[in-house]
N, C-alpha and C positions, 0 to 999 in steps of 0.2 A: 286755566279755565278762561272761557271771555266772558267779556261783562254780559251777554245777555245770559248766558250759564248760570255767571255769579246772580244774577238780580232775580233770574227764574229760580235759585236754591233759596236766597231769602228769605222768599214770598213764599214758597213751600212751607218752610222753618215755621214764618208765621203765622200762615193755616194751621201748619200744624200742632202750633202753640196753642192756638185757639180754642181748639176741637178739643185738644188736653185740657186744657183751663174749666170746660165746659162739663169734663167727664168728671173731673177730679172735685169741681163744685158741687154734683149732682150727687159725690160719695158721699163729702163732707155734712152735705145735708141730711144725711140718713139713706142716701138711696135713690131711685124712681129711673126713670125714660131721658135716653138723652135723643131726639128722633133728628133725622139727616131728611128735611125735605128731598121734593124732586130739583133734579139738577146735578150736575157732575161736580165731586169737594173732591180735591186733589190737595195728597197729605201722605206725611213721610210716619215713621211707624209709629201707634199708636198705643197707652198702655191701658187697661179694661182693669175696672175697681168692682170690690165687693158690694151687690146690692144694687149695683147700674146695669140698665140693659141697654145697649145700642141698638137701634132701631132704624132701620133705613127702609124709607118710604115707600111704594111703587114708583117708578122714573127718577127713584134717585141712583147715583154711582159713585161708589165708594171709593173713590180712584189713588193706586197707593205708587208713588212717584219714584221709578228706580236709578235712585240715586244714593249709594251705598251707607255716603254720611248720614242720612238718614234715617240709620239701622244701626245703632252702636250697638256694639258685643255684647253678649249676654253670656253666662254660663249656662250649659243646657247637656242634651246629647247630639250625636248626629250619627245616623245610622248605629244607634245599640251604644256607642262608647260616649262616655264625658267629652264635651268639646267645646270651644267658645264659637258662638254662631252670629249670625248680624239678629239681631234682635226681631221677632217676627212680627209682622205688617200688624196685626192685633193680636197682644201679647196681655196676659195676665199671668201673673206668678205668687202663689201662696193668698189668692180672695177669696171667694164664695159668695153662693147664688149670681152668679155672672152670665149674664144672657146674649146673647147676636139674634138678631131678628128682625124680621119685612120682607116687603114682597121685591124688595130693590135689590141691588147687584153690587158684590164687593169684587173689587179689582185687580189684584196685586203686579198688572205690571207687567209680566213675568218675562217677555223675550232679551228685552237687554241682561236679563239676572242669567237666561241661558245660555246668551252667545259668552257673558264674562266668565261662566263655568264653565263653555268647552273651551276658552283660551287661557285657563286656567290664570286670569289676571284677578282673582278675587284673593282677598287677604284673610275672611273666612268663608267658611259655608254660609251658604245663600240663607236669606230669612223664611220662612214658614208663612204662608198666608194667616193662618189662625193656629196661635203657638198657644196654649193654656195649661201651665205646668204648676203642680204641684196646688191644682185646686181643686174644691169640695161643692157639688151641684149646680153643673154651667149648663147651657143650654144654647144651642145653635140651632136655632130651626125658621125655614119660611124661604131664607135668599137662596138668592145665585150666585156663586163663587166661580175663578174665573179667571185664567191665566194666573195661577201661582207660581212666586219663583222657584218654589221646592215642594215639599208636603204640602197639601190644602191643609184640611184639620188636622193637628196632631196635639191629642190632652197626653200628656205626660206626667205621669203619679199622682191621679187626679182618681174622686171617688164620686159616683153618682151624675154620670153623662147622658145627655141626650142629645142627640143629633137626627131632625127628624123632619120631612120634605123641605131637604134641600137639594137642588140642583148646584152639580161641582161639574165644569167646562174645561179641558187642559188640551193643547192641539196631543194626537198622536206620537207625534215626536218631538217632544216636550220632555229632556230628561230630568228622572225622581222626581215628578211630580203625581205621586200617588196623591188619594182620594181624602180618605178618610183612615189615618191610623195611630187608633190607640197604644200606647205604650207602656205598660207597667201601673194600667189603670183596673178602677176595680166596679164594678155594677155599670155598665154599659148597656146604652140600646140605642140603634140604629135602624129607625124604620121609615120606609118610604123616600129614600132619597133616589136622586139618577145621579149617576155615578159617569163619566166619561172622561178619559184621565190618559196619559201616557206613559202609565208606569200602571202598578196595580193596583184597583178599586179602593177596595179597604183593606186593611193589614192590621193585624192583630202582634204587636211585639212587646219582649221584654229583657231587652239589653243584651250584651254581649257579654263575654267572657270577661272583657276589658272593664264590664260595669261594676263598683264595688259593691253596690247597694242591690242586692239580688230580690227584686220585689214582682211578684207575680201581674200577671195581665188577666183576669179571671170575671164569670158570671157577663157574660156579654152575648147579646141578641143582636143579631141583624135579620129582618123581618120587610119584607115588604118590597124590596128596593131594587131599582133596572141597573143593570152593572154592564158597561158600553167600552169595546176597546181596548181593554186594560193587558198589560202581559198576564193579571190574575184577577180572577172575580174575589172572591174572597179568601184570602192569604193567611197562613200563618207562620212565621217567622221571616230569615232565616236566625233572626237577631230575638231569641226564644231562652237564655239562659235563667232569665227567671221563674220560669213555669207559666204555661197557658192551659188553661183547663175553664169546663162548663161553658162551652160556645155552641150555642142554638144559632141556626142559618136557614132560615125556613121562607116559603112562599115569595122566593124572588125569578126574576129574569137575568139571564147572561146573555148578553149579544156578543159576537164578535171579537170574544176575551181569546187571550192565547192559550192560556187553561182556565179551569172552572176552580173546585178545591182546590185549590193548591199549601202546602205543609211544604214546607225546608228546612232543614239545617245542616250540621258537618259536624266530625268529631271536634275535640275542643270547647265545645259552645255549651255542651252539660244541658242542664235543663230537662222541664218533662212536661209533653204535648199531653194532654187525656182529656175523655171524657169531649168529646167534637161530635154534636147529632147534627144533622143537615138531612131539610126532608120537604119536598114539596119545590122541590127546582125547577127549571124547566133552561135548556143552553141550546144555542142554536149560531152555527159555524164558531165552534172552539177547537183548539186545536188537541185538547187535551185534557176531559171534563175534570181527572181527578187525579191529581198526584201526590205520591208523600216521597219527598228524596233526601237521605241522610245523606245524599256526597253532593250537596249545594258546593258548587266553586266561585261562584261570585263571589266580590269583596275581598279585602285584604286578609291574606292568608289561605285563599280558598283553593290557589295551586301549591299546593304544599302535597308531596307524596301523601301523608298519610290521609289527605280529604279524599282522594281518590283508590286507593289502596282497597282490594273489595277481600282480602282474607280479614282472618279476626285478629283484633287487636284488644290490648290487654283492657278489663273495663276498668276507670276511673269516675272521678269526678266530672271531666271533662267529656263523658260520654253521653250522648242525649239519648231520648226517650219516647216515643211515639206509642198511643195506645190507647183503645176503647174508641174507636172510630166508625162512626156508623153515616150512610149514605138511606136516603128510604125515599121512594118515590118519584126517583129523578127520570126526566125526559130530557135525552142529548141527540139533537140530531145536526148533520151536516158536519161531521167531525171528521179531522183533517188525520191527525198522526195516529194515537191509541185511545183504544173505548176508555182505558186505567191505566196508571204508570204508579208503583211501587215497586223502590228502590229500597231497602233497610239495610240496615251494617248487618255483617258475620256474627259479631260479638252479641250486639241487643238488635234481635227482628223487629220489625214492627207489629207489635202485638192486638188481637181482638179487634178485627176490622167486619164488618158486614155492609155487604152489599143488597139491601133489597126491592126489591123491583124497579129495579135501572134499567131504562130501554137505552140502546145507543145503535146509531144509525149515521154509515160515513158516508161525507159530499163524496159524487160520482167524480168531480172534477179538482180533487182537493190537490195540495201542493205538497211538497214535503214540509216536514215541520220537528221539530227538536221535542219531543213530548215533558223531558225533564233537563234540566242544565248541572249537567253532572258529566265529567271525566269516560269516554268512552260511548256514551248514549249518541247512535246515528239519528239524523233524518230518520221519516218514517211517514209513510201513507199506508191506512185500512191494517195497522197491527191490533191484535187483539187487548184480551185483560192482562194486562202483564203485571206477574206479581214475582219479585226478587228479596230474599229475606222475611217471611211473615212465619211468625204464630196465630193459629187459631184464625182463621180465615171462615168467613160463612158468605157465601155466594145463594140467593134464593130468588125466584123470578126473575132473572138476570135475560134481557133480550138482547143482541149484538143480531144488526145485517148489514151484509156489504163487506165483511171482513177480510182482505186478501192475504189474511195468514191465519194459524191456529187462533182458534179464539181464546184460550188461557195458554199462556205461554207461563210457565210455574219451575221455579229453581229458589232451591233453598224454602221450600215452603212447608209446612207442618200444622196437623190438625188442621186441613183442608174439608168444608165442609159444600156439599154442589148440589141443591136442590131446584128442581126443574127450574132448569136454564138452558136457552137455546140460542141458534147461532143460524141465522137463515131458516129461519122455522124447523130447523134437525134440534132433537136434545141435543143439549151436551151432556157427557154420562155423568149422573149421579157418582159421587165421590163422600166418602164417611174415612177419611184415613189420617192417621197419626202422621204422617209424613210423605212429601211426596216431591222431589225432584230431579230433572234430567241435566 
């Protein structure tokens, strides 16, 4: 290291001692406001106490110094499994009532954290901009977040969240720097934020098969919020083995996401998706408003013949769950691949899905695009509803124009239900059947 390295890590060190000194004071005393006027505080990672709320002013910047030493290990998760992580830029672990707040800008840095994780010279996984594990009533709302090295927010085993007009910044290609995602959390609401990110918006997860502690991610609202860019507006899994259930998604915008709903997993991962209403959307150039794909192959393990394997396989433990999925209201236009993409396993279809009054309308100029990332699935411009593996399907006001293939493309489908829905202003024919595929 040369001395200007070393003398600039010092001076870091003791900002960043400071600002600790200050927060840990502020606990000690019962509590209250630690506020970060205007001006740019450059500091290495910081830890958040029970009863203190950080508060960064207008024209202040919270600027988090990427410099690894900075960040000692922590034990955490990282994508769904246990892992030891660089400790995240604002990190709280087992406090409560813990606040982030102002109209100012927290920073984490993030490019050097991504060129040392595509040179794979990091010793762990990258830190979290806002890491909040295992805590009881936090609250994030007001900043601008902004080049994270990994996840933006991510509460993990945490109960009573709000995260709520925040604006979250990540370039495009900016990798796993998703938005906003809860993990194995329980009473969530997310409302009003702008989301723009280079990975997906928000995501809803709860560990992996790898995780001992199978604790559900449940009772969570997102309401309100523009979702910009992301490969997903709002996501759930693929990392879902603890169960995700009761997730309202209502009165937001999707710009420019690469799909809208998005649901994944793969055999192995067990777990059970239910109970998802989403209603009052509106997406515009997606590539793909709404998918559920049980043969996810990303991550380790995800080329494994049996993630891909589309006969039935014997059900276990380790067999996931999709179910009770409801869409209502949605407006999708300028879409690139398919109006719906559903994928389910042989063994458990995706059960109890309804579609109602989904307009969807594909860019004249669109490109090809991967609707789902799953084993076999081609490019695709202007395919229709595609539904592979479902029980108990109900289809009603459904509009598709512009579609250069059938508008429901249906195999493996059962208890299909098709009330006026049409496709370039023709119905599509009315369907009441127990079963139905080609």
């Amino acid at each position: 290291m040369s001395v200007g390295a070393d003398v600039e890590r010092r001076e870091t060190a003791q900002r960043t001692a400071e600002l600790q000194a200050r927060i840990d004071a502020t606990a000690s005393a019962g509590g209250g406001r630690v506020v970060l006027g205007p001006g740019v505080h450059r500091t290495g990672a910081l830890r958040l106490r029970s009863h203190v709320e950080l508060h960064v002013e207008a024209g202040a910047v919270l600027e988090f110094v990427p410099d690894p030493a900075l960040y000692p290990p922590v034990e955490a998760r990282w994508e769904g499994a246990p892992a030891t992580i660089h400790q995240p830029c604002l990190y709280a672990d087992g406090a409560e009532h813990v606040t982030i707040s102002g109209a100012g800008t927290i920073d984490g840095g993030g490019e050097p954290w991504w060129d040392a994780f595509r040179a794979g010279t990091l010793e762990h996984p990258r830190p979290t901009l806002v890491g909040l594990h295992r805590c009881r009533r936090v609250v994030v709302r007001d900043v601008t977040l902004r080049s994270s090295p990994a996840w933006t927010i991510h509460p993990l085993l945490c109960e009573d969240v709000s995260v709520r007009d925040v604006s979250i910044h990540n370039p495009p290609d900016s990798p796993n720097t998703d938005g906003i995602d809860p993990e194995s959390c329980r009473n969530v609401r997310i409302s009003g934020c702008h989301v723009d990110v280079g990975d997906d918006c928000i995501v809803l997860k709860a560990g992996t098969e790898a995780t001992a502690e199978r604790v559900a991610c449940e009772n969570v609202t997102v309401v309100g919020c523009t979702l910009v860019h992301g490969h997903g507006g709002v996501v759930i899994g693929s990392e879902m083995s603890g169960d995700v259930r009761n997730v309202v998604v209502a009165d937001c915008v999707f710009q420019g996401t690469d799909r809208g709903i998005r649901l994944k997993t793969r055999r192995g991962r067990g777990g059970v998706v239910e109970d998802v209403r989403v209603s009052n959307v509106v997406m515009d150039d997606v590539g793909c408003p709404f998918v559920v794909n049980a043969h996810y192959f990303c991550g380790p393990g995800g080329r494994e013949p049996v993630v891909s394997d589309r006969s039935a396989q014997p059900v276990d433990a380790g067999t996931p769950t999709f179910r009770r999925i409801s869409l209502a209201h949605v407006s999708a236009r300028r879409v690139r691949a398919a109006a719906g993409f559903v994928l389910g396993l042989a063994e458990r279809p995706v059960a109890e899905v309804t579609l109602d009054d989904v307009s969807v309308s594909f860019a004249d100029d669109a490109a090809p695009f991967v609707p789902a990332m799953a084993e076999g699935v081609e490019e695709a411009v202007g395919r229709g509803l595609v539904l592979t593996g479902c029980d108990d399907v109900v289809l009603r006001g459904v509009r598709i124009s512009g579609a250069r293939s059938e508008p429901l493309e249906l195999d493996r489908v059962s208890g299909l239900r098709v009330v006026d829905c049409a496709s370039d202003g023709k119905p599509i024919a009315e369907v009441d059947s127990s079963s139905f595929s080609h």
